[in-house]
N, C-alpha and C positions, 0 to 999 in steps of 0.2 A: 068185477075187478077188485081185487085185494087192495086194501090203501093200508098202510100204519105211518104213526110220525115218529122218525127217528130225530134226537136228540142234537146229532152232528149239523141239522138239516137249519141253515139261518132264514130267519124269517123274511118275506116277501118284500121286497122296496117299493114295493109300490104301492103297498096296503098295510104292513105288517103283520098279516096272519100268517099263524104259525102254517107250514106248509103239510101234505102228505108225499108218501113217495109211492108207488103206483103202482102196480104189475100184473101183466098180461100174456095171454100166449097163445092169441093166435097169428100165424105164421113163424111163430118161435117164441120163447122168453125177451117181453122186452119190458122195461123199468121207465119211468119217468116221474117227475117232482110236482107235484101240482098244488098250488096253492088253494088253501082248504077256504077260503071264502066264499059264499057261494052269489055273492054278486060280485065277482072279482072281475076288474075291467081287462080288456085285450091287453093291456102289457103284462098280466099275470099269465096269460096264455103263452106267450113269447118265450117265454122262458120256459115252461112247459118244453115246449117245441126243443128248445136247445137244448134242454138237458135227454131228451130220451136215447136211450142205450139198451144194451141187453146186458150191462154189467151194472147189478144194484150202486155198488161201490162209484162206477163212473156216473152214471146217473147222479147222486149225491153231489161230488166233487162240481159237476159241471152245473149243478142249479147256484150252490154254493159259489161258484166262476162267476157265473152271469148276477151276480146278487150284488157280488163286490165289484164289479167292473161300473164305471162312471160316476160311482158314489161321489169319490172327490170333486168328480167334476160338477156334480150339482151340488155340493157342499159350497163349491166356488161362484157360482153361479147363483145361490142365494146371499153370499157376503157381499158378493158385487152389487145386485138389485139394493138389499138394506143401504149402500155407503152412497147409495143413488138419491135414497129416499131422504 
């Protein structure tokens, strides 16, 4: 399976490594993002999952999606804990 890492591609929230983008084809062209850690826990697989497409371009955009979705929310979620402390 071909990997390279494209530039566009933001890195993993859950580990920070830089990610690869993935492609395969058997039962057709299909693309997916994978975090390039190689002990990377199941939320890196997750995303995985959500971004596969058969469009490199969507592939990208959608790991990219899933990378920035809840950020804030555990941004708020660690202010909150500290102002606890």
């Amino acid at each position: 399976m071909p990997t390279y890492h494209d530039k566009r591609l933001k890195p993993c929230k859950t580990c920070s490594v830089k990610p690869v983008l993935e492609h395969w084809s058997s039962g057709g062209p299909m693309y997916a993002v994978r975090c390039d850690n190689p002990e990377r826990p199941d939320s890196c697989d997750e995303a995985f999952d959500y971004s596969k497409n058969r469009n490199p371009e969507k592939a990208i955009e959608r790991w990219n999606e899933y990378q920035s979705v809840g950020y804030l929310d555990d941004v708020v979620e660690m202010l909150e804990k500290e102002a606890e402390e």
